[in-house]
C-alpha positions in Angstrom: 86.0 48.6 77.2 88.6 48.2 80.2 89.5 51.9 81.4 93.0 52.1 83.3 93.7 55.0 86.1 97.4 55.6 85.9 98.1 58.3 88.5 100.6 60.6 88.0 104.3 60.3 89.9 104.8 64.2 89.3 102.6 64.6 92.2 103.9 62.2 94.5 105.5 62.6 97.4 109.4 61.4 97.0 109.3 61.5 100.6 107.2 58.5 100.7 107.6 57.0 97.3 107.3 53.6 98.3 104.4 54.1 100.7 102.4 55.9 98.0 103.1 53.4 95.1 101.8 50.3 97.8 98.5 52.6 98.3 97.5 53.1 94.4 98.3 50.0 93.8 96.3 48.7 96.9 93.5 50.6 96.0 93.2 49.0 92.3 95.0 50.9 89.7 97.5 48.4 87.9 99.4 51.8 86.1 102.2 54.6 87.1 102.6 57.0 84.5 105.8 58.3 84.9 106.4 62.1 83.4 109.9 62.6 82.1 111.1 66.0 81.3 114.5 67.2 79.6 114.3 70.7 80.4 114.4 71.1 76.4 111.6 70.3 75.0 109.4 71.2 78.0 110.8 74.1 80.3 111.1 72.1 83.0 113.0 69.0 84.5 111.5 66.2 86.5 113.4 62.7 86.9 114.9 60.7 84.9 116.7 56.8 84.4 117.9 55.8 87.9 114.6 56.8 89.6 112.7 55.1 87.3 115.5 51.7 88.1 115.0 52.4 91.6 111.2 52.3 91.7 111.0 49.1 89.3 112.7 47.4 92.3 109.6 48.6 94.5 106.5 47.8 92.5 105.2 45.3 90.1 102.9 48.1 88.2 102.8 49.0 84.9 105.2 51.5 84.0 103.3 54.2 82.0 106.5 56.0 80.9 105.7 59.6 79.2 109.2 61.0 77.3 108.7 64.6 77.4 112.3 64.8 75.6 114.0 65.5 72.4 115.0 62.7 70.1 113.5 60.0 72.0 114.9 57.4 69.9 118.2 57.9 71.9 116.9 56.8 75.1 114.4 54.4 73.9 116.3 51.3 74.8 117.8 52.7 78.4 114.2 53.4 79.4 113.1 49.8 79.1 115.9 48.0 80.3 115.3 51.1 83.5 112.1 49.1 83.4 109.3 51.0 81.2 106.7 48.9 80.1 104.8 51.8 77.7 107.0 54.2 76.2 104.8 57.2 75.2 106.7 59.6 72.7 105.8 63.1 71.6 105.8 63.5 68.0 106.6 66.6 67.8 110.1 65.8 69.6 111.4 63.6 66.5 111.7 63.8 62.9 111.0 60.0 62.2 108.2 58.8 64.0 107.7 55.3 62.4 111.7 54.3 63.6 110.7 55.5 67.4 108.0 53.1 67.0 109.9 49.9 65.6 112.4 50.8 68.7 110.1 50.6 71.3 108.8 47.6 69.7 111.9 45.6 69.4 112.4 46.2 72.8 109.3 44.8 73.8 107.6 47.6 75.0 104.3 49.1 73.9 104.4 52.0 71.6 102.6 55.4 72.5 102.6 59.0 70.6 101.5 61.7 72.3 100.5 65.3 70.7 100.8 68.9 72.5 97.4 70.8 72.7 98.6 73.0 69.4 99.5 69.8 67.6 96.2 68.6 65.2 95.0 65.3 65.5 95.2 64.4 62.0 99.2 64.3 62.2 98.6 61.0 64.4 96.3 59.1 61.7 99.0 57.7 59.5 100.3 55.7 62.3 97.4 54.9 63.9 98.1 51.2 62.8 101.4 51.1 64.2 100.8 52.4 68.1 99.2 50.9 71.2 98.3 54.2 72.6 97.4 57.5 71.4 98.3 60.5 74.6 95.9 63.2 74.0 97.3 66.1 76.5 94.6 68.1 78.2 97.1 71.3 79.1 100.0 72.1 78.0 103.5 69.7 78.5 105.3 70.4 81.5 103.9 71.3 85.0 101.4 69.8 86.9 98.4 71.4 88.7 97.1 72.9 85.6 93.3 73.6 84.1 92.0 71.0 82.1 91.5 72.5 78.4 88.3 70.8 77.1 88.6 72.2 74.0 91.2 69.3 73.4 88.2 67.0 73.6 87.2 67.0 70.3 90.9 65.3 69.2 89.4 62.6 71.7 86.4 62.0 69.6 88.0 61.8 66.7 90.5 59.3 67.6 87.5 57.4 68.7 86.0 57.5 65.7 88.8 56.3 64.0 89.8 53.2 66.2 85.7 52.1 65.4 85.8 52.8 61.2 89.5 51.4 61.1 89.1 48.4 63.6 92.0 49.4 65.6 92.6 48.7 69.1 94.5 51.2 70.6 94.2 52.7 74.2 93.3 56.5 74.2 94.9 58.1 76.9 94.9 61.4 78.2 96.7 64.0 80.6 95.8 67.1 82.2 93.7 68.6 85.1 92.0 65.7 85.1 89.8 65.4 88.3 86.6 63.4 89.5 84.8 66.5 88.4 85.2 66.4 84.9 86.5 62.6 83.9 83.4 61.9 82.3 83.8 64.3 79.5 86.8 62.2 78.5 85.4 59.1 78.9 82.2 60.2 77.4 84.4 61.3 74.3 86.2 57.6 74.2 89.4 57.8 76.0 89.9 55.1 78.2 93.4 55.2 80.2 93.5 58.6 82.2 96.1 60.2 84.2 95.7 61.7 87.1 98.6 64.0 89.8 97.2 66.5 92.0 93.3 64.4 91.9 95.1 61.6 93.1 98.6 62.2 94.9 97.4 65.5 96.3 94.6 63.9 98.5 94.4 63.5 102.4 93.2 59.8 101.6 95.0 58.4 98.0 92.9 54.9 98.1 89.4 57.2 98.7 90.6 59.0 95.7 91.8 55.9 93.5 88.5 54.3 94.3 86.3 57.1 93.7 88.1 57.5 89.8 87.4 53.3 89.5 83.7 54.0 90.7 83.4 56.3 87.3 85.4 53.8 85.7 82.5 51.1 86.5 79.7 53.0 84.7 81.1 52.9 81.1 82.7 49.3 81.5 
């Protein structure tokens, strides 16, 4: 199974941007997951289209696009012509799942659908078929730097355990305080694309901190 870091851009420094993007990539880590925030349906705001245009310009990476906004399905289509490659949606933000999915589809895209910590994981399962990625968030949408809830871990399992009994194939991803500390409870659960801020983008060294997550990484591939 081939595990992805995709580090987190809320943690960057927007200072040096470009700098930062050359290191992670560098260092090995083909992903940027890119946290976008409405100030609606998180209480908080974070960037939006013409940052996301301006960085495609800058890097070749795979843009891990995370829509923490209402009604995605009205900014599905600007998002990948901005140049998102994943398009992760929360499914508590729309009323029609299955039509956010064919639209990030048609636009060639890969389809994601992430749940809130409160949200259960059997809400996912009847489009489990559909989906490239299942998000799993570890705290709750919104702000970086916070604890890692490992009670969440168990939604990890399951979704494991589905992808095996249904012969699916999709990436389980998840977000939140994750750190080199405690990684291998995720991956030991089955998720197998994790994000990473503060573990990565707060470092002294970023490539040291890249390479140690890939070192994990090379243990369960």
């Amino acid at each position: 199974m081939a595990i992805y870091l995709s580090p987190s851009m809320l943690s960057i420094d927007f200072t040096k941007i470009g700098e930062q993007l050359k290191l992670i990539e560098a260092a090995g880590t083909p992903y940027i997951h890119l946290d976008v925030m409405d100030g609606i349906f998180v209480p908080n705001i974070s960037f939006g289209i013409p940052v996301i245009q301006g960085i495609r310009k800058a890097s070749g990476m795979v843009f891990d696009t995370h829509l923490m906004i209402v009604e995605p399905e009205k900014y599905v289509e600007a998002f990948r012509k901005a140049g998102a490659d994943i398009i992760n949606f929360h499914l508590e933000a729309t009323k029609d799942p299955k039509k956010v999915i064919d639209l990030i589809h048609s636009t060639g895209a890969k389809a994601g659908i992430t749940i809130k910590p409160k949200t259960p994981v059997e809400v996912v399962k009847p489009y489990l078929a559909e989906v490239d990625m299942i998000l799993v968030m570890t705290v709750e949408p919104g702000f970086g730097g916070q604890k890692f809830m490992e009670d969440q871990v168990s939604k990890i399992r399951q979704l494991a355990q589905w992808k095996k009994e249904l012969h699916l194939s999709y990436d389980i991803q998840v977000d939140g305080g994750i750190t080199q500390d405690n990684v291998k409870i995720v991956l030991d659960a089955g998720a197998n694309v994790i994000v990473a801020g503060s573990a990565v983008f707060g470092k002294e060294d970023i490539g040291q901190a890249v390479q140690g997550f890939l070192e994990i990484f090379k243990e369960y591939e």
